[in-house]
C-alpha positions as CSV (number, residue, x, y, z in Angstrom):
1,X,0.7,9.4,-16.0
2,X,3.3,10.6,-18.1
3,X,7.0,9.5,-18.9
4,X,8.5,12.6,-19.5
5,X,8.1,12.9,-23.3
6,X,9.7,9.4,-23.4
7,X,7.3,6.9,-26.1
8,X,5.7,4.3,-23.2
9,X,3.8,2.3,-26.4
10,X,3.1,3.5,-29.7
11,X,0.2,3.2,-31.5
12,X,1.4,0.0,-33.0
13,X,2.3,-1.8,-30.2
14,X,-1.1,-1.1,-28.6
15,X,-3.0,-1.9,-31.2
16,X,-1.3,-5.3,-31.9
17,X,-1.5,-6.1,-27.9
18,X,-5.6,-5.3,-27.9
19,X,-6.8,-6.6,-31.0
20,X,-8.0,-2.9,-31.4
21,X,-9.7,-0.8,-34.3
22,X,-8.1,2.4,-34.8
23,X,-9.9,5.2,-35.5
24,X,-9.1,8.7,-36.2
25,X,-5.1,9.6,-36.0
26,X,-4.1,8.8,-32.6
27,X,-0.4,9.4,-31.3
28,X,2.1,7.4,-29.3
29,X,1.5,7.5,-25.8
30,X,4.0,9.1,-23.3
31,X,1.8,7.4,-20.3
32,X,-1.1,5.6,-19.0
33,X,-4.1,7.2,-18.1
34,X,-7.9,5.7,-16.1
35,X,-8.5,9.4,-14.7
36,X,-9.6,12.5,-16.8
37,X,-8.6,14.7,-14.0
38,X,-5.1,13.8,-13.4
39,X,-4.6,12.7,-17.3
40,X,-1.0,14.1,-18.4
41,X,-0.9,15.8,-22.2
42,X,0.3,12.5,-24.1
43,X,-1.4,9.9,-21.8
44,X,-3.1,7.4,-23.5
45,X,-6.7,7.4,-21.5
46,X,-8.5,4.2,-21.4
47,X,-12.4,4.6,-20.8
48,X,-12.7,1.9,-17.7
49,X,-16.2,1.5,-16.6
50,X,-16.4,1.3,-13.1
51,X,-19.0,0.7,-10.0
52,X,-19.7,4.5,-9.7
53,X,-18.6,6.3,-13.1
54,X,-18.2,5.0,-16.5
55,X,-14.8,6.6,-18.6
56,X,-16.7,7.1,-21.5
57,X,-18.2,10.0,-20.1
58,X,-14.9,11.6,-20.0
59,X,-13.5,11.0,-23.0
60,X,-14.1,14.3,-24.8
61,X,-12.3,15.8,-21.5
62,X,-9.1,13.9,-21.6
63,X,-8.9,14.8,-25.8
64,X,-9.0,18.3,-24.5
65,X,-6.6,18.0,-22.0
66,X,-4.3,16.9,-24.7
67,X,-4.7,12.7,-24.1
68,X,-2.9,10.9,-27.4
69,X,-5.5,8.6,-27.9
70,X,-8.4,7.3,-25.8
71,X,-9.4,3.7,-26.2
72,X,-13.2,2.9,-25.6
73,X,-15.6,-0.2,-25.9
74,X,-17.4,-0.8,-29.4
75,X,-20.3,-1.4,-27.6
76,X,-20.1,2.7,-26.5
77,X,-17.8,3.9,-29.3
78,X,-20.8,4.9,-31.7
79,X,-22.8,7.0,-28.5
80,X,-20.1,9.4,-27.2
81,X,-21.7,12.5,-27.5
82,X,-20.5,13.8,-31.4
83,X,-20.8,17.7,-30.2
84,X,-17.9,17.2,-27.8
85,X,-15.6,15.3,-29.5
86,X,-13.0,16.5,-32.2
87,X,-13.8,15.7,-35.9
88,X,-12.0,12.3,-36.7
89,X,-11.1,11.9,-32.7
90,X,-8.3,9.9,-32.0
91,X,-9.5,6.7,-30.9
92,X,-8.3,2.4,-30.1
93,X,-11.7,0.6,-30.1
94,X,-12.2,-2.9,-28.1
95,X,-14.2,-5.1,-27.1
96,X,-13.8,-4.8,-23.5
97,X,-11.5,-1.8,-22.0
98,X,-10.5,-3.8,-19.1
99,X,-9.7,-6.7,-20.8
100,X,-7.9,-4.5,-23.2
101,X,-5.7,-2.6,-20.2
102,X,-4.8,-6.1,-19.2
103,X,-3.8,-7.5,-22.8
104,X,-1.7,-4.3,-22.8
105,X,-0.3,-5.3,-19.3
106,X,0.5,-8.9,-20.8
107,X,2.4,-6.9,-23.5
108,X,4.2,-4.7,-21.7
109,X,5.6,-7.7,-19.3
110,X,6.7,-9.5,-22.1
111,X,9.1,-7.2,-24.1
112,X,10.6,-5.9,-20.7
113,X,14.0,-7.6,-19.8
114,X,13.6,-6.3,-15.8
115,X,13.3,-8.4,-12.7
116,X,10.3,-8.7,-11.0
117,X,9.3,-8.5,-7.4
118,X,5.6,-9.0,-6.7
119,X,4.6,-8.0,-2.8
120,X,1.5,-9.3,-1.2
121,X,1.0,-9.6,2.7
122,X,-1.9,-8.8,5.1
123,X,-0.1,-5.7,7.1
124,X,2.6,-4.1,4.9
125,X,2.0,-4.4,1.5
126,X,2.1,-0.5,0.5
127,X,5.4,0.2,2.9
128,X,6.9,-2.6,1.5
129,X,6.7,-1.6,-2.1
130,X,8.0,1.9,-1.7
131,X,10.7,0.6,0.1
132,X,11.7,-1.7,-2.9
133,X,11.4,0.9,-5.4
134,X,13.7,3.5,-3.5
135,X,16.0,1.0,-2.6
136,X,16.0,-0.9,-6.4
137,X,16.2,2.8,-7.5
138,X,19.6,3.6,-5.8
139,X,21.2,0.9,-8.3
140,X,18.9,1.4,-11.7
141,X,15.5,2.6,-12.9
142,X,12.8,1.1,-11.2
143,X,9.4,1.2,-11.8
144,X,6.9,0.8,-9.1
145,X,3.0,1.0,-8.5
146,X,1.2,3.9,-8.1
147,X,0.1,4.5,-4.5
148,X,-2.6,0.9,-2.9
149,X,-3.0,0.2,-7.0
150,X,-3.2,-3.8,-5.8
151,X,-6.1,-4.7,-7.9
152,X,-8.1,-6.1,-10.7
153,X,-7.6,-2.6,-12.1
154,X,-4.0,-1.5,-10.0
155,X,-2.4,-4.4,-11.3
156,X,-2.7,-4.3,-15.1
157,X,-2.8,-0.2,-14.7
158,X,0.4,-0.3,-13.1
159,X,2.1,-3.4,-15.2
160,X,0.8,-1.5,-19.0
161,X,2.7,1.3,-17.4
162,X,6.2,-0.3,-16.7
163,X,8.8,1.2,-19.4
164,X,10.8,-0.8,-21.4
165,X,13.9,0.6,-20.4
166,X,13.4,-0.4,-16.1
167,X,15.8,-2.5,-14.8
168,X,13.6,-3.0,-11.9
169,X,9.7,-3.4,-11.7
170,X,7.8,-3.7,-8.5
171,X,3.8,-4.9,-7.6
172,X,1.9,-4.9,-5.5
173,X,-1.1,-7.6,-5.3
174,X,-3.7,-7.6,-2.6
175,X,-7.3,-9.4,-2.1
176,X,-10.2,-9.5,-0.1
177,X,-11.5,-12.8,-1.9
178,X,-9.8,-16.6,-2.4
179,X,-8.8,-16.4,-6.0
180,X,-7.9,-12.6,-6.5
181,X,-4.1,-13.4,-6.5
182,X,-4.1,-16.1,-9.1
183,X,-4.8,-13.5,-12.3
184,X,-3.1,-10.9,-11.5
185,X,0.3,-12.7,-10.6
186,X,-0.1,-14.2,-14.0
187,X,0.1,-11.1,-15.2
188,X,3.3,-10.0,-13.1
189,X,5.0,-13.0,-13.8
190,X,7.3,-12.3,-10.6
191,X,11.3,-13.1,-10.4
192,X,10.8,-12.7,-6.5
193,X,7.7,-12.7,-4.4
194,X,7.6,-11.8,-1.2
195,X,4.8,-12.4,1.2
196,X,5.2,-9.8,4.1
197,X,3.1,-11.6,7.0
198,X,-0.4,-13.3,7.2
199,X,-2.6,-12.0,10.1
200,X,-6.7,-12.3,10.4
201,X,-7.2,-9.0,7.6
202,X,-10.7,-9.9,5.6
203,X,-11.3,-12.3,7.6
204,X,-15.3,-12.1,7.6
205,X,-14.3,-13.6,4.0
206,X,-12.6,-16.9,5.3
207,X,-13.4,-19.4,7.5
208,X,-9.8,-19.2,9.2
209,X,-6.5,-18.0,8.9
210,X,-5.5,-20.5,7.2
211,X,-7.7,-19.9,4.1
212,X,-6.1,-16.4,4.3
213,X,-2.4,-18.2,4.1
214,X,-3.5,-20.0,1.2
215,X,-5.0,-17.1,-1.1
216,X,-1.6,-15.1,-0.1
217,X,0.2,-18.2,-1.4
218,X,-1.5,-17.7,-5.0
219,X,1.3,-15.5,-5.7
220,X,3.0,-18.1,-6.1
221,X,0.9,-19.1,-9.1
222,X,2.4,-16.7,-11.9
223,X,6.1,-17.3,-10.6
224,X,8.8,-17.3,-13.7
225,X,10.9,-20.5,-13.6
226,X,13.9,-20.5,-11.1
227,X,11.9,-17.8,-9.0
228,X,12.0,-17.3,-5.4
229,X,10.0,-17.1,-2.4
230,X,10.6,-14.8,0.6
231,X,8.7,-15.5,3.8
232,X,8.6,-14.8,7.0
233,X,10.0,-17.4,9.4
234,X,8.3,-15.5,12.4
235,X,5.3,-15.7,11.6
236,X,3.3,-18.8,12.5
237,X,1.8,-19.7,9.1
238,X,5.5,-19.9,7.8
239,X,5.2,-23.8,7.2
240,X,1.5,-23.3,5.4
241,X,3.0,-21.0,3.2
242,X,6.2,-22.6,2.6
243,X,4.4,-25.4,1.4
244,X,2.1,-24.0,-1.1
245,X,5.5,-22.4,-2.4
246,X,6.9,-26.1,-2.8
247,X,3.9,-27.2,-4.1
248,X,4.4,-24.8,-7.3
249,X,7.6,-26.3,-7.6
250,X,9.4,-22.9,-6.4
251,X,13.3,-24.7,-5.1
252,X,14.5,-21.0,-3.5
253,X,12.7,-20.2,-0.3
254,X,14.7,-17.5,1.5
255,X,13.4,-16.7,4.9
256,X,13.7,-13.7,7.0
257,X,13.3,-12.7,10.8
258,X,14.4,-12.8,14.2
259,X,15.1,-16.5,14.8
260,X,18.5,-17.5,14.5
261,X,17.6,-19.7,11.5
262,X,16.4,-16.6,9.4
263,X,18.3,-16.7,5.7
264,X,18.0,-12.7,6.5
265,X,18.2,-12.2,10.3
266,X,17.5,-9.2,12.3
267,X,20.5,-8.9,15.2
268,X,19.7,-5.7,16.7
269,X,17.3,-3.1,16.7
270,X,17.1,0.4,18.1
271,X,13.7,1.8,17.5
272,X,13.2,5.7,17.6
273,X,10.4,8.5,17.6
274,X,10.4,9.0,14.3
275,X,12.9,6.1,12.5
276,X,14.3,2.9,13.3
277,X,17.7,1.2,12.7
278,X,19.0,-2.0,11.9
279,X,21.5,-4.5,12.1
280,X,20.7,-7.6,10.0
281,X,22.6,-10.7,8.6
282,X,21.5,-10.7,4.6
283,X,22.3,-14.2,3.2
284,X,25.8,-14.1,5.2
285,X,26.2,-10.0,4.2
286,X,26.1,-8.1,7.3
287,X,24.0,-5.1,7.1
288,X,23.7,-1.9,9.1
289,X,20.4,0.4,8.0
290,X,18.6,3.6,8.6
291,X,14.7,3.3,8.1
292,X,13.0,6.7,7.8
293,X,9.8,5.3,9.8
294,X,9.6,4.0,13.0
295,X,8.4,0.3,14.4
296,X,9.7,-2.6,14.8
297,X,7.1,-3.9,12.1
298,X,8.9,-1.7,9.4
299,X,12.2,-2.6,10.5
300,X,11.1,-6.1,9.7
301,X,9.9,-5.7,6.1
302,X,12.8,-3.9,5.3
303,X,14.7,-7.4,6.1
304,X,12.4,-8.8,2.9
305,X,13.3,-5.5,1.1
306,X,17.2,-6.5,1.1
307,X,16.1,-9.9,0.5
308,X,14.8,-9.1,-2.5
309,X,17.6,-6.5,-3.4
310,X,20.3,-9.5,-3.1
311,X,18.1,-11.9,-4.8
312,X,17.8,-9.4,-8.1
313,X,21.3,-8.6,-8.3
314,X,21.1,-5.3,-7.0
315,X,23.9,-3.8,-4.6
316,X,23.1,-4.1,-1.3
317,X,24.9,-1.4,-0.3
318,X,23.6,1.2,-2.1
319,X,19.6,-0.6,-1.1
320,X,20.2,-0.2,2.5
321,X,21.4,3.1,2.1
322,X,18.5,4.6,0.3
323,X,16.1,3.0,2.8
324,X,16.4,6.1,5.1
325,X,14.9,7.8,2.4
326,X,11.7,6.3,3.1
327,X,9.1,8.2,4.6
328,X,5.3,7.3,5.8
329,X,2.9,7.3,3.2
330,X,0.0,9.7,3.8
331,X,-2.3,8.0,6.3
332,X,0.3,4.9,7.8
333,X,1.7,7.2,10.8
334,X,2.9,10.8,9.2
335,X,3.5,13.0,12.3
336,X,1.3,16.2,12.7
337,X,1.7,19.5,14.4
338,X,-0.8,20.8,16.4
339,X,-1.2,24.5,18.0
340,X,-3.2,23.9,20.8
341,X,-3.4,26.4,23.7
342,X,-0.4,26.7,25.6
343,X,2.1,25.1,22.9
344,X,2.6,22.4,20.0
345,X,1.0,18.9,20.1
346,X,1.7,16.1,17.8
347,X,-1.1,14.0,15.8
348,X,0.3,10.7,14.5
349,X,-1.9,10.4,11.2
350,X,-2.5,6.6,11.2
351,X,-6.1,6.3,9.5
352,X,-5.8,5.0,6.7
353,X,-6.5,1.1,7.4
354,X,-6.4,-0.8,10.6
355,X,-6.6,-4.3,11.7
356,X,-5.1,-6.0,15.1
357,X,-1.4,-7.0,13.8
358,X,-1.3,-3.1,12.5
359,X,-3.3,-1.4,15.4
360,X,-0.6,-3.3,17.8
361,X,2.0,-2.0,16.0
362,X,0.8,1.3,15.9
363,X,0.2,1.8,19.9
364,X,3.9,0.5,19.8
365,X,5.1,3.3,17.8
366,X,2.8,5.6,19.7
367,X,4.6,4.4,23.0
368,X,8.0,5.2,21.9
369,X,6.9,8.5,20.4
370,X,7.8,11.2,22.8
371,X,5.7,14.0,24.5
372,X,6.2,17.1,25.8
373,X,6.1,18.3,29.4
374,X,2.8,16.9,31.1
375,X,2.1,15.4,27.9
376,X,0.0,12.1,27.3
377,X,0.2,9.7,25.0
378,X,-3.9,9.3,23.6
379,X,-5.3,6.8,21.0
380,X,-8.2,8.0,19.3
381,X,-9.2,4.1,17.6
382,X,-12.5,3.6,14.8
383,X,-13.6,0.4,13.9
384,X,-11.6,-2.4,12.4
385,X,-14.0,-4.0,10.0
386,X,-14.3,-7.2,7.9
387,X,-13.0,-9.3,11.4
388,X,-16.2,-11.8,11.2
389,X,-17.4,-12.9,14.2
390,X,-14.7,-12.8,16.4
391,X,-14.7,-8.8,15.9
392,X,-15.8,-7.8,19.3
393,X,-13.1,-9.8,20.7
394,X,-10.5,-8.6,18.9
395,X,-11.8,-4.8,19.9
396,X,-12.0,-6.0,23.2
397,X,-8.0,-8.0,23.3
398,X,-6.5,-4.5,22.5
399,X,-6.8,-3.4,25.8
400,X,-3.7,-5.4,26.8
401,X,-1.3,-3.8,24.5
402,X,-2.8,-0.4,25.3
403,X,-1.6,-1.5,28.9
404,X,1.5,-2.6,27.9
405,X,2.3,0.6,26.0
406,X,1.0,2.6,28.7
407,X,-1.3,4.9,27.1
408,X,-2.8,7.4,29.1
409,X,-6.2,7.9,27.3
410,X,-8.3,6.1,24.9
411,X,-11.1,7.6,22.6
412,X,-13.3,5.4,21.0
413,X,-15.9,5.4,18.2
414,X,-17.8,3.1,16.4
415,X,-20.1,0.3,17.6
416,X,-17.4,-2.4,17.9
417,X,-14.8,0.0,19.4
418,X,-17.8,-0.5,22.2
419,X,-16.3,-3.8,23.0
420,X,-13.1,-2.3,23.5
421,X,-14.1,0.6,25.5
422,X,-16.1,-1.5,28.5
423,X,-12.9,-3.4,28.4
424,X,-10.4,-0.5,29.1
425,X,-10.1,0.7,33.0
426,X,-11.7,3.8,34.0
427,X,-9.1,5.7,34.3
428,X,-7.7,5.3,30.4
429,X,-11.0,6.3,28.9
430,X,-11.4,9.5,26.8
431,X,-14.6,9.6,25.7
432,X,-17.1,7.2,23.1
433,X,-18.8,7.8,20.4
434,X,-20.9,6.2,17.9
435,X,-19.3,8.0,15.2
436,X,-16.1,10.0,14.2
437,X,-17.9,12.9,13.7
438,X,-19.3,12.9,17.3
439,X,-16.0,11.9,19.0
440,X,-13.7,14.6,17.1
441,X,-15.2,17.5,19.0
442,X,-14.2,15.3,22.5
443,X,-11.0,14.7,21.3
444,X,-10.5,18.3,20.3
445,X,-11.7,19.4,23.8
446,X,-9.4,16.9,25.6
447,X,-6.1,17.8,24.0
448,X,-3.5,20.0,25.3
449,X,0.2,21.4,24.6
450,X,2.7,18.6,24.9
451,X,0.3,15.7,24.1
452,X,0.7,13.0,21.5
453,X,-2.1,11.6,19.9
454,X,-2.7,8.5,17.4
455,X,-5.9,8.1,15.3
456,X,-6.3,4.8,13.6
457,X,-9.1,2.7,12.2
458,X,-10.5,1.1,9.2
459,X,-11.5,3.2,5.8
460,X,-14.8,3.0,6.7
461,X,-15.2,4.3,10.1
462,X,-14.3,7.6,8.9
463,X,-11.4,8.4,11.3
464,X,-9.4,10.3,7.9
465,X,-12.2,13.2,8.3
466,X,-11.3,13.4,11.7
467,X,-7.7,13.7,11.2
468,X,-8.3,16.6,8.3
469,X,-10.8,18.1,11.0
470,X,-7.8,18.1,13.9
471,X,-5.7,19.4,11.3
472,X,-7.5,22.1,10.4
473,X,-9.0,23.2,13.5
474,X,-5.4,23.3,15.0
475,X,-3.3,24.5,12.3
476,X,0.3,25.0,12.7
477,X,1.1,27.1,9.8
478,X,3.6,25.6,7.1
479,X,5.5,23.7,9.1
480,X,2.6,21.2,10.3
481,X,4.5,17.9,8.6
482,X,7.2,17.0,11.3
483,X,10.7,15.5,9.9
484,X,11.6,12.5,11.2
């Protein structure tokens, strides 16, 4: 990843930060690089070994695609393979290439004079961060992390990357495990953190909801002094989590919301097909914005987006402006168009994760979304995994807000979708399947000119495939990506 031809660390500094042995006569690097493939000339590659492919392996590859340096382990230094590497190859050497990324992360945080906001959440996190850095970025250069990078690996990636001269950095932190947080937030070393909601996401890992609250309240582990906290007073773990935040000693709690006692309150809503507007009291600032995204949901976070914005100094104005400038990430509800027989159709593309807060959400969005003559509305749902043993009931207690949004068909797939499909009336079912790939040629059957449909599940029930598969089978020339 690349900074424009602008030095991100030079050798020096990188060097100093790892402990490292340089070999060779590597350059300054203009970015950060873990992928061979997408490696920008002047990217610094780092050699990360992970569950499926090891870095070293591609070392010679990102040299040749004009990487500055490469930093490897000295446990692998002395067996990359001689033939394909340059004579007197440009190389950092460490003990550990992780550990080194993450000493470079620790670095980079520490000469950087820009405020921190650290997002974490269990619906939200992604929309929420992209939302910061366009509306930070309408008052100053803000740095942000790359796509879900939320990780053991996202975190220090994205961190090592932040440039010296951002006046704004944003991160986002996620887990599946208690005790995921806590290193990574040390890391970050947040100004503001903002937890968007808690919800039962992972749950199979926790023995309640509550154990969820309290690893989403390790961000508030790594918080610099005089921080604050930004929570959401509608949700019903609000108390838990303000209390871990007191616990760390964090004074500045700002809360946001609908209830009147919201620090930043949401007066008034008008949600539409394809965006959503706002009216919102921010800190005693009233507040009119534009989102580019529909849902109430999004509307919401975007309350803990000018939260933040007030609480770093930016101006307001200029964040809740550039919030219409946000669009759907790929996979979290970008609009489709079909050519079906007879006409256009629209395919809500909302497969990239799912759990019940964000499923509910979804088949709201899908009810406001509007259809064409004789048109349905039709949920095509996969799996939501990791929901422990309450899963089948939480298939199963979606058929109420299918109800309520009155959706006209349901297709289902996966073997706790099951629950959920004996629990829908006869008349709402599409058709079932075991597995995506068996239910996309039903769906495909089924739909017809004016219909809108909505595909949503977890990662692993596959439903992405079927969305490419719709896509393809149905394409609508150049124009397929509806503006909202």
């Amino acid at each position: 990843m690349s900074l424009s031809g602008r030095i991100l660390h030079t050798v020096a500094e990188m060097a100093a930060a790892m402990g490292a042995e340089v070999r060779g006569t590597p350059a300054d690097a203009t970015g950060i690089s873990i992928d061979s493939r997408t490696l920008a000339p002047g990217d610094a590659f780092f050699a990360i070994a992970g569950e499926n492919s090891d870095g070293h392996a591609y070392v010679a590859k990102a040299l040749a695609a004009g990487a500055a340096l490469a930093v490897v382990s000295r446990e692998k230094a002395g067996a990359l393979p001689e033939d394909d590497l340059p004579e007197d190859a440009p190389l950092l050497v460490v003990d550990d290439v992780l550990a080194g990324l993450a000493d470079l992360a620790r670095a980079s945080r520490a000469r950087t004079s820009a405020q921190i906001v650290a997002v974490t959440g269990s619906v939200g996190k992604t929309t929420t961060k992209e939302a910061l850095r366009i509306a930070l970025g309408a008052d100053g250069e803000t740095h942000a992390s790359a796509a879900s990078y939320n990780n053991h690996w996202g975190v220090p990636l994205s961190l090592a990357r932040l440039p010296r001269e951002a006046r704004y950095g944003v991160f986002e932190i996620g887990m599946n495990h208690p005790g995921e947080i806590t290193p990574l937030v040390r890391l970050v070393r947040p100004h503001v953190a903002i937890v968007t909601t808690v919800e039962p996401v992972h749950i199979a890992q926790f023995s309640s909801i509550e154990e969820i609250a309290d690893a989403k309240a390790e961000i508030f582990d790594g918080m610099e002094d005089g921080g604050a906290a930004v929570l959401n007073l509608d949700n019903p773990l609000f108390p838990r989590l303000k209390a871990a935040a007191q616990a760390r000693g964090i004074e500045r709690i700002v809360t946001f919301g609908s209830a009147e006692a919201a620090d930043v309150r949401l007066k008034d809503v008008a949600l539409q097909s394809y965006c959503s507007v706002g009216v919102a009291d921010v800190m005693g600032t009233p507040v009119t914005f534009k989102v580019g995204m529909p849902g109430r949901h999004i509307v919401q976070n975007m309350l803990a987006v000018l939260a933040a914005a007030k609480l770093v100094g930016a101006d307001l104005a200029l964040a809740a402006l550039a919030l219409s400038r946000l669009k759907p990430p790929p996979g979290r509800g970008v609009p489709i168009r079909l050519q079906v027989k007879g006409g256009p159709a629209t395919l809500l593309d909302e497969s990239y994760n799912a759990n019940p807060a964000s499923m509910r959400a979804a088949l709201d969005v899908l009810s406001r979304t509007p259809v064409g003559t004789r048109g349905r509305r039709i949920a095509v749902l996969g799996d939501m995994l990791e929901l422990g043993p309450d899963g089948e009931a939480h298939h199963a207690g979606l058929a109420e807000a299918i109800k309520t949004a009155k959706i006209d068909q349901v297709y289902c797939c996966g073997p706790q979708m099951h629950a959920l499909w004996q629990a829908l009336p006869s008349e709402r079912r599409g058709g079932y399947a075991i597995h995506a790939t068996h239910l996309e040629p039903m769906v495909a059957v089924a739909i017809r000119a004016g219909d809108t449909l909505m595909v949503k599940g977890s990662n692993g029930s596959r439903m992405g495939p079927l969305v490419k598969s719709l896509s393809e089978r149905f394409r609508a020339g150049e124009d397929a990506l509806l503006e909202g």
